[in-house]
N, C-alpha and C positions, 0 to 999 in steps of 0.2 A: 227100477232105479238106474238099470243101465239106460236105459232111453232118455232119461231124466239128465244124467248124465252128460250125455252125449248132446243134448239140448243147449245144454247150458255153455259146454267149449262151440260148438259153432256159431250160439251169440257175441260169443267172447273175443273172439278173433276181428270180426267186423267193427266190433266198439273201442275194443284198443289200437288198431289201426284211425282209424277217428279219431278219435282221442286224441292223437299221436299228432295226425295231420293239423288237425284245430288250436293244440297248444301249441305248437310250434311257430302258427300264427302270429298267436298274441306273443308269444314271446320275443319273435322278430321287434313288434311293434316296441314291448318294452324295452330290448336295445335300444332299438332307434332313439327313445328319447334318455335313456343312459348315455349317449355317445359324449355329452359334452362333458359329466364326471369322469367317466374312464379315461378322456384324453386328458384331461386338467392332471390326471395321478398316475401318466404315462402307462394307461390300456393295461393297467394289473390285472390279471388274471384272478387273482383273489375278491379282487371288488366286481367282478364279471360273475363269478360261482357264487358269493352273497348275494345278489343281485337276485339271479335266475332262481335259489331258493327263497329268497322271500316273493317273489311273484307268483310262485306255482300255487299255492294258497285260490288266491283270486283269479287266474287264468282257469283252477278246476272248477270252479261254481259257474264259468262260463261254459265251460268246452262240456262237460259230463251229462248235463242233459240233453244237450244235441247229439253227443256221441253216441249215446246207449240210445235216442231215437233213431240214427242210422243203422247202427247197429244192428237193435234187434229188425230195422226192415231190410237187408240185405241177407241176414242171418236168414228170417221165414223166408227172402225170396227166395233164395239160393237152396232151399230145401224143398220149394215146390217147384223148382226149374229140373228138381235133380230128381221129380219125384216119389222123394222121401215120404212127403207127406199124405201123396196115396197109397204107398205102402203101409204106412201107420194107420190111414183110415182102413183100409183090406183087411190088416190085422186085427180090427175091434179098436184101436185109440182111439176114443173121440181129437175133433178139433182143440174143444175146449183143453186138451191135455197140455196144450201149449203158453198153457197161461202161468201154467206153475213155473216153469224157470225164468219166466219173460219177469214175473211179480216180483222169485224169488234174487235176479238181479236189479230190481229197479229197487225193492225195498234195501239192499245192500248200500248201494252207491245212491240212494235219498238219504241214509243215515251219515254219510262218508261226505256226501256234500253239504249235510244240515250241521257237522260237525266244521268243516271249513267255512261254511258262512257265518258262524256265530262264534267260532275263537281263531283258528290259522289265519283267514283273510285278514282280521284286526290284526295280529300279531307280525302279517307279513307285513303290511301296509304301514306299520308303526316304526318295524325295524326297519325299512326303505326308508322311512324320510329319516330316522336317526344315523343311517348310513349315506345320505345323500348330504346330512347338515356337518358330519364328521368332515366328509370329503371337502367341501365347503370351507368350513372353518380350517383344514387345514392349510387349502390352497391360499386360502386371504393369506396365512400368517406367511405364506413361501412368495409367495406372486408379487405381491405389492413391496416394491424397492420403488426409491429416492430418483428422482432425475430421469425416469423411463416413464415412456407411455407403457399402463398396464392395463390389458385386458381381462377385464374380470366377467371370466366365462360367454364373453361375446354379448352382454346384457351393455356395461359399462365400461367408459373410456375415464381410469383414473391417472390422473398426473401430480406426482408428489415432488415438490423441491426439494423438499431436505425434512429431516428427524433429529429430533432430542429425545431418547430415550423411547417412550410410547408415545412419542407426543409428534404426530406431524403437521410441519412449516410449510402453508402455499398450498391448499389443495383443488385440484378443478376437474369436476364431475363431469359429464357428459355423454351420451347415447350412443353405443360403439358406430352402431351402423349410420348415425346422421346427426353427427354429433353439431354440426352449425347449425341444425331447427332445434336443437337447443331439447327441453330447456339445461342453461350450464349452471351448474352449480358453483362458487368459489369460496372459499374460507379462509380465512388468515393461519388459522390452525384446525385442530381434528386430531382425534382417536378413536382405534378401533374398540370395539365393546359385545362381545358376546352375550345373548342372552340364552343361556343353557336351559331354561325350563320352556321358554317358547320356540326353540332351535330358531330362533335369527340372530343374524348379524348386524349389529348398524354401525354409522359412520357420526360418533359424535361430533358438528361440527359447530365452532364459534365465531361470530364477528364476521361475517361473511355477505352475501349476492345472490341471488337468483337471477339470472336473464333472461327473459322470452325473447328472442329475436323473430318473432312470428308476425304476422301482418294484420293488422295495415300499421302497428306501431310497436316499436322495441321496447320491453316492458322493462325495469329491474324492478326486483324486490329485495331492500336490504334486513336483513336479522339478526339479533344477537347468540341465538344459539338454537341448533335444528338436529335434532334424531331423522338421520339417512338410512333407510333400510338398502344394505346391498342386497339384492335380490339375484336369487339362484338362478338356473338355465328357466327359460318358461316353457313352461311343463301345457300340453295338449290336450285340455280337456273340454274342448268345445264339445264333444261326443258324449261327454257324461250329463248324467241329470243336476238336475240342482241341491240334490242334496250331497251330492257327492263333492261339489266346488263350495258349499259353505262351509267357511271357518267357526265353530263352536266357541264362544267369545268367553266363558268362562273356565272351557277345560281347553280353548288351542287345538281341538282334535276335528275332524272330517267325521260325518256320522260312521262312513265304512270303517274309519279307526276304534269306534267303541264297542267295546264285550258289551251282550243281550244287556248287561243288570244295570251298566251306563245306560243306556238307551231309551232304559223303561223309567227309568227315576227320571231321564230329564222331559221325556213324553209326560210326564204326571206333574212334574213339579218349575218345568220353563215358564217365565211369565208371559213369555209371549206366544200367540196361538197357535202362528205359521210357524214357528219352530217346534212346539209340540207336534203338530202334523207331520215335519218333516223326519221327526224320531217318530215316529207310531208307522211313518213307511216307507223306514229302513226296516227297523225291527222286523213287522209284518214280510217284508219282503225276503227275509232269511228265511223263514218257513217256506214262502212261496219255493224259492231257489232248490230246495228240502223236494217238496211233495212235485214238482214240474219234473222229476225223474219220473216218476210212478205214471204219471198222466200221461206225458206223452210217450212212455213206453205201450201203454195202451191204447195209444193212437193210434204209434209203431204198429201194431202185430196186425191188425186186418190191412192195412194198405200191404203190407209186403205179403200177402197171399194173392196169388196169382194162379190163371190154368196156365200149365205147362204145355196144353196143344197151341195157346194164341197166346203168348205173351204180349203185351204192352207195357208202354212206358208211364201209364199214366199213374201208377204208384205212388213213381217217384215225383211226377208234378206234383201230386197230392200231399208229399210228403214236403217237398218247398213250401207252396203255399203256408199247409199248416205253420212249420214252422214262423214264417214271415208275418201270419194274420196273431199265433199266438204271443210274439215279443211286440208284434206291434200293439194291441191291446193291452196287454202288461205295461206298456212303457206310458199307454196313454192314460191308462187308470192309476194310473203310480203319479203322473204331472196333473189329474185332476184333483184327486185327491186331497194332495201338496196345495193346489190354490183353490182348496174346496168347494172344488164343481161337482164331486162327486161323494158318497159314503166310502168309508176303509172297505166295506164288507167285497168292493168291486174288486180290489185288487185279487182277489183269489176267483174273482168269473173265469180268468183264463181257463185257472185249474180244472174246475167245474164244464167249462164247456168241451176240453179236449177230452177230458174224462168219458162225459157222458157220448160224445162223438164216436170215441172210441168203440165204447159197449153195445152203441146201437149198431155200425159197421161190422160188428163182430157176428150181431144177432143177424143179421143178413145176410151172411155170408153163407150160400146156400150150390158153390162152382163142384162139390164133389160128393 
């Protein structure tokens, strides 16, 4: 037990360090595209700490099984650099004695990230955009005055003449950053209008103009009345997959926003295919997120045994790779999937193949 023990903190040290380095990462990143709410509400410190808690949800389902694969491989290496682990073999431990704290933290933190991917990540990801639509709607109601050019969050260049009550006179829309390629919007009148259950804003306007001033010929288009959505800062998700950029047209929500029981009723019950698919692998892929502790913990433990007469670095190449061949294959059976090139059963080969990788690495390990 004291061995066991003692196992289990020199795993621990290397993982949370990890952990540490990799969420800090991603949460730089989240700043970075927070920056234009937190200036719009003068950089409060309050919507900065709301922020950083609702993303650590979704930052751990990224960071946690990379870390605990580093982890436990610096942890065994660092035990056979220090020849711990011919000590243990000298003593009678078998090798295999190292699989019990390596299992008994990956099944830990598989439960702890199966738990964040199928309610925290929703819950964060929902509070964000209703902290993101708050901040929003508040700034429309402060920002936008009469007779000023107003920037609304660097998206639009609005210009209001004058107000009656909710009601504004004279309004001209147009594209902050190049606003003469147009297109300009104009209206003789407009009101703002909140839609609370969809979190947008739009810009009711009446009696109004479109302009294209684009080429080879200046278009207008006239209207009698047009729903303007003002559109929030635009958010960077070229990097994500596609089920994470569809909007769910009957519930308003991203698949990453719906608890398991949303996910599985609309896998069963969407009429349309490609959107059953694309709920069957999110769903699927929360489990994945789950059991990819355990696996590549198991990768983990034979690459980081080493002889301590000839070290080499090739561990750690082995251990990039993996990582790199295993998100890539997950990423690419997750996009075939979705546009049915492939069976669901694939999304979980990754699992299966580091698994099995692991165990036979293991079984060959034959340096002491």
């Amino acid at each position: 037990m004291i061995l066991y023990r003692y196992l289990v903190k020199e795993l621990l040290f290397p993982f949370f360090l990890t952990l540490g380095v990799i969420s800090s990462i991603l949460l730089m990143d989240q700043i970075y595209k927070f920056l234009p709410f937190l200036q719009a509400m003068g950089l409060k410190l309050g919507y900065l700490g709301e922020m950083i808690l609702y993303s650590l949800p979704a930052n751990f389902m990224i960071a946690a099984p990379i870390s605990l694969m580093v982890g436990i491989y610096y942890g065994v290496h660092r035990l056979c650099m220090d020849h711990e682990v011919v000590a243990m073999r000298a003593a009678g431990v078998s090798l295999a004695f190292l699989f019990r704290p390596v299992l008994f933290l990956s099944a830990i933190l598989g439960l702890i990230t199966g738990l964040a991917a199928f309610y925290l990540a929703p819950w964060g990801v929902t509070s964000m955009e209703k902290l993101q639509y708050q901040i929003i709607k508040k700034q429309t109601n402060v920002s936008l005055s009469v007779q000023n050019v107003n920037n609304f969050f660097g998206q639009q260049m609005i210009y209001l003449f004058d107000k009656e009550g909710d009601l504004f006179k004279g309004v001209i829309i147009a594209p902050w950053e190049a606003p003469l390629e147009g297109p300009i919007i104009q209206a003789n009148s407009g009101r703002i209008a909140f839609d609370e259950e969809r979190q947008r804003i739009q810009f009711l306007l009446f009696d109004g103009e479109i302009h294209y001033p684009g080429q080879p010929a200046y278009r207008i288009v006239k209207y009698q009345s047009m729903d303007y959505d003002l559109m929030p800062p635009e958010r960077d998700e070229e990097s994500l997959s596609g089920d994470l950029k569809n909007l769910v047209a009957k519930k308003g929500k991203k698949d990453i926003e719906m608890l398991p029981q949303e996910l599985w009723y609309w896998a069963e019950h969407d009429p349309k295919e490609q959107l059953r698919r694309e709920y069957k692998d999110e769903f699927h892929s929360r489990f994945v997120s789950a059991f990819s502790c355990i696996a590549l913990a198991i990768l983990a433990l034979p690459l980081g045994v080493d002889d301590p007469r000839s070290p080499t670095a090739k561990g750690f190449i082995y251990l990039f790779l993996s990582l790199m061949l295993f998100f890539a294959f997950y990423a690419k059976s997750r996009s075939g999937y979705v546009n049915g090139q492939f069976p669901l059963i694939l999304i979980y080969a990754p699992l299966v193949a580091a698994t099995g990788l692991g165990l036979q690495l293991f079984r060959n390990l034959n340096r002491f």
